[in-house]
N, C-alpha and C positions, 0 to 999 in steps of 0.2 A: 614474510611479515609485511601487512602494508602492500598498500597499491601503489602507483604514480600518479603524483597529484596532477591535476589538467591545467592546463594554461589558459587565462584568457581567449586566447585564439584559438585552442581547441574547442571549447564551452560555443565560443559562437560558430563557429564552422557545425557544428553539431546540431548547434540550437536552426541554424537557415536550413538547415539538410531536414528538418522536421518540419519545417513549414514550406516547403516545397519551394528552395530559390528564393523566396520572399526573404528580401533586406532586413533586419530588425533596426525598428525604431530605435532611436538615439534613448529613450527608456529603457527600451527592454535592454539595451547593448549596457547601459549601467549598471542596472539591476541583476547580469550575467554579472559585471565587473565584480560586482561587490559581494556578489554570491558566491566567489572560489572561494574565501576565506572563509565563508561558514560551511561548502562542503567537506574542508578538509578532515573533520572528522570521518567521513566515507572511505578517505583513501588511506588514512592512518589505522583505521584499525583492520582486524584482519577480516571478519565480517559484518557486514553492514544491510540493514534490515529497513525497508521499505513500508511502512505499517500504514494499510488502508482500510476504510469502513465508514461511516455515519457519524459526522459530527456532533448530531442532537446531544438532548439529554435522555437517558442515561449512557446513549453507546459511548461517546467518549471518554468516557470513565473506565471501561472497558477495553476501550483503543490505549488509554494511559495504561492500564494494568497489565496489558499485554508488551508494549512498550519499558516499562519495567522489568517484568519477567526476564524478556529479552537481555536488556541490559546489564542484568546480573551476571550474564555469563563472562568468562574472561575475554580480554581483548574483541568487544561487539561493541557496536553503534547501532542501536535500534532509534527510529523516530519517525513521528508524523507530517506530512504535506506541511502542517500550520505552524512546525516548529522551524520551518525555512523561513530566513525572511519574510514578508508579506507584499514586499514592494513590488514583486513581480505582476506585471500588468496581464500576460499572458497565462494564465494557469495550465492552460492543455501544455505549453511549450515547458512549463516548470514540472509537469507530471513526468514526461517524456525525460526529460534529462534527470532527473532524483530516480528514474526506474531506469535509464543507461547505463549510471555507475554505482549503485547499489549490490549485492549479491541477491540479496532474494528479497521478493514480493512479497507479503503477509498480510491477507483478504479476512477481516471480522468480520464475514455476512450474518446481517438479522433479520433482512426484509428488504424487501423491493422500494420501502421509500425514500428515493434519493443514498446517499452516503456514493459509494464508490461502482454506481453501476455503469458511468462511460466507461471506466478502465477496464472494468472486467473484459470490455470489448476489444482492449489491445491484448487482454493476456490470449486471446485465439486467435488473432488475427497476427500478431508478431511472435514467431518461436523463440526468439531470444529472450524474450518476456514471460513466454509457458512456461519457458521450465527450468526458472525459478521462480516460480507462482504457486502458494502455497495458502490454502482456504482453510480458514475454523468456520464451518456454516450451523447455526445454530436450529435447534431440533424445537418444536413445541408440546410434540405428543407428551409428555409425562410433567411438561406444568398446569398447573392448576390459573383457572383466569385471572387469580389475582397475585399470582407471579410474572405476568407479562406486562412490563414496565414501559413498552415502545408502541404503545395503541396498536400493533401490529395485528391483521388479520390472521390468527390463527391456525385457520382452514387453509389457507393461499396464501403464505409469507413469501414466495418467492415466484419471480416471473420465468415464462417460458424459457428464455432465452438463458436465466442465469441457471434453470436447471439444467441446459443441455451444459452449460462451462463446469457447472458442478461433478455432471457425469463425464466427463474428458481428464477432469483432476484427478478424480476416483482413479481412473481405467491404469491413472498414472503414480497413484501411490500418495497422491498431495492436498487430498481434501479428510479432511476432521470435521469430525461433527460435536455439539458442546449444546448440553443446555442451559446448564447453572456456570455461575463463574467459576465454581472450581474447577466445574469439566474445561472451562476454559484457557484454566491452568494448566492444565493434563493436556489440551491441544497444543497447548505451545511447546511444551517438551517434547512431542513428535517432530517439530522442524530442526531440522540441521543446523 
């Protein structure tokens, strides 16, 4: 039941290890202080859900709905990047530590503009991050134009790079496809 919560001193030891030796500023080293006590929901429950995507509008409406979903279940902590403090100065160093002691990652892809496509880039590049990296990537073939709500290019919603991350999820069991919101309901009951 429950993880172990991290000490001060762990958080920054962890936090300089991601920035390669680099010192953190007398900010950032606050901004870690004051953030144990809001992660300890992470370590108190038994899992704890990482939720990324596109903050526009309409996606995070989506990212909240999924976040919900989530949180229904017994003893979970699901939440968004934005629901962390805000004070953090560094955001790569605040990705990095919320996706350390999390259990799993939870990818809304809808498109290639913006929302969560640096990270994507750790979830290949770091194993410990693949897998528990878990994609709802949204489909367009069967809406109609004036069901697509994210000016999104139709044809092309998604870049080179995020389809090969897509095809490596697949190969592994952890990418959902979703077109409407309910299917996106239905993606989230596939994660563990």
């Amino acid at each position: 039941m429950g993880k172990e919560m991290v000490s001060v001193e762990d958080l920054a030891e962890r936090a300089e290890n991601h920035l390669h030796e680099t010192s953190l500023t007398p900010e950032e080293y606050e901004a870690l202080k004051q953030s144990v006590a809001e992660l300890s929901p992470i370590f108190s429950a038994d899992r704890a859900y990482f939720i990324l995507g596109s903050y526009g509008q309409p996606e995070i409406r989506r990212l909240q709905l999924v976040k919900d979903r989530l949180n229904r279940r017994a003893d979970t902590y699901a939440f968004l990047m934005v629901d962390i403090r805000s004070e953090w100065v560094n955001t790569y160093l605040k990705f990095r530590l919320l996706a350390d002691y999390t259990d799993y990652i939870v990818g809304i892809a809808e498109h290639a503009q913006g929302g969560f496509l640096v990270e994507q880039g750790y979830f290949t590049a770091l194993e410990e991050y693949f897998t528990k990296t878990y994609v709802c990537q949204r489909e367009y073939d069967d809406l109609s134009f004036d069901d697509v709500d994210t000016g999104v290019d139709v044809e092309n919603p998604f870049s080179g790079m995020q389809t090969a991350i897509f095809e490596m999820l697949e190969e592994n069991g952890r990418l959902y496809r979703w077109t409407t919101e309910d299917d996106l309901i239905k993606c989230v009951e596939n994660i563990p």
